[in-house]
C-alpha positions as CSV (number, residue, x, y, z in Angstrom):
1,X,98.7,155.6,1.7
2,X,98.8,154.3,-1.9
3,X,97.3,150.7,-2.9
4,X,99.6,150.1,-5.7
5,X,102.5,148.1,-4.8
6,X,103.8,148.2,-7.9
7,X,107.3,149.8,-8.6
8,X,107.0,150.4,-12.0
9,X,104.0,152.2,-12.2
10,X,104.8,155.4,-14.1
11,X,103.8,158.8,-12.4
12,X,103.3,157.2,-8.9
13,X,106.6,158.9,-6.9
14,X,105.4,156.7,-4.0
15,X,104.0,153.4,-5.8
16,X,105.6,150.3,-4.5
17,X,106.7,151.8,-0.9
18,X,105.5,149.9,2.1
19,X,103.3,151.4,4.8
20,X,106.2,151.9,6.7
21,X,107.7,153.6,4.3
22,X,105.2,156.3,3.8
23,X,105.4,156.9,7.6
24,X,109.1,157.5,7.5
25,X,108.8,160.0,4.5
26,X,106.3,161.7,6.6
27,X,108.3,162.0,9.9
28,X,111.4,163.0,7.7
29,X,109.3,165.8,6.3
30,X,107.2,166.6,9.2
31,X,109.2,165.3,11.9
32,X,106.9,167.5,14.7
33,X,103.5,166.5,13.1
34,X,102.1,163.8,15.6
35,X,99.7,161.3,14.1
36,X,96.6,159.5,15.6
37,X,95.8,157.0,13.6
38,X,97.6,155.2,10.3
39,X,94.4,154.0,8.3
40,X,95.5,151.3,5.8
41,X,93.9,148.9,3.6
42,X,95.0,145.3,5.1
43,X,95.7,144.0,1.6
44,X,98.8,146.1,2.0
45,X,100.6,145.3,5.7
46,X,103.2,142.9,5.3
47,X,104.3,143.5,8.5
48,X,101.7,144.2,11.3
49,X,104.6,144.2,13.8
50,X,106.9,146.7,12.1
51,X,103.9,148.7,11.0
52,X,102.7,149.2,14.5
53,X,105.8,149.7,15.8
54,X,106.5,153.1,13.2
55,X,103.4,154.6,13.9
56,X,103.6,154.1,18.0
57,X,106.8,155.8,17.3
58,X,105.1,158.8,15.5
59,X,102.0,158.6,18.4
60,X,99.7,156.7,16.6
61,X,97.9,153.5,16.2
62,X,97.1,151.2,12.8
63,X,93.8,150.5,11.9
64,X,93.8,148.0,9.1
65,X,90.9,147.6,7.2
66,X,89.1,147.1,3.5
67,X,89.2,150.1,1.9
68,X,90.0,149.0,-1.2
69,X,87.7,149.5,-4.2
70,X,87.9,146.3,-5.7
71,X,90.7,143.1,-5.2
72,X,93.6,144.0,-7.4
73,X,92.5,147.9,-7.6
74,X,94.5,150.7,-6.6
75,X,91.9,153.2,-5.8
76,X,90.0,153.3,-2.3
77,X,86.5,152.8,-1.9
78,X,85.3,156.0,-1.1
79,X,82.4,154.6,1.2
80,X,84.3,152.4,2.9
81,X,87.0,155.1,3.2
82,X,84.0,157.4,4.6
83,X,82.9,155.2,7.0
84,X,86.5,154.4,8.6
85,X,87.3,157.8,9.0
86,X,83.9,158.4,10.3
87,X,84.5,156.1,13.0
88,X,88.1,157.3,13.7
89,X,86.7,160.6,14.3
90,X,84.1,159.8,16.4
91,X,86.7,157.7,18.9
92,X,88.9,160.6,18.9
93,X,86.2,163.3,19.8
94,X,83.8,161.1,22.0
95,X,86.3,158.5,23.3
């Protein structure tokens, strides 16, 4: 999902859309794609509630955490990024 929550930003089709609207884009255009997991920085969840809510409806859970690359950026931190999706991966293979 994208960090910038800024509408205006210019070449972004998605910048400025919520979490939970990223999920519904994706289950409008890949409505029999189950998901896992919805990793997203917590800077971004305004809604932890609603959030949870659309991606139990798709199958999957939230994990919220810092991957962002600095406050105020809108680019991940690719080792923290690494590491959360290392972890995911190892839940869903080992349990």
């Amino acid at each position: 999902m994208n960090l910038d929550s800024h509408p205006n930003t210019v070449g972004e089709e998605y910048a400025g859309s919520t979490p939970e609207e990223h999920l519904e884009l994706f289950a409008h255009y890949a409505p029999d794609v189950a998901i896992d997991y919805v990793l997203v920085d917590n800077s971004v969840v305004r809604n932890e509630k609603s959030l949870s809510a659309m991606a139990a409806s798709l199958g999957g859970q939230v994990v919220a955490v810092d991957i962002r690359k600095a406050p105020g950026s809108i680019h991940h931190d690719v080792s923290q990024l690494a590491l959360h999706l290392g972890h995911i991966m190892r839940q869903s293979l080992v349990g």
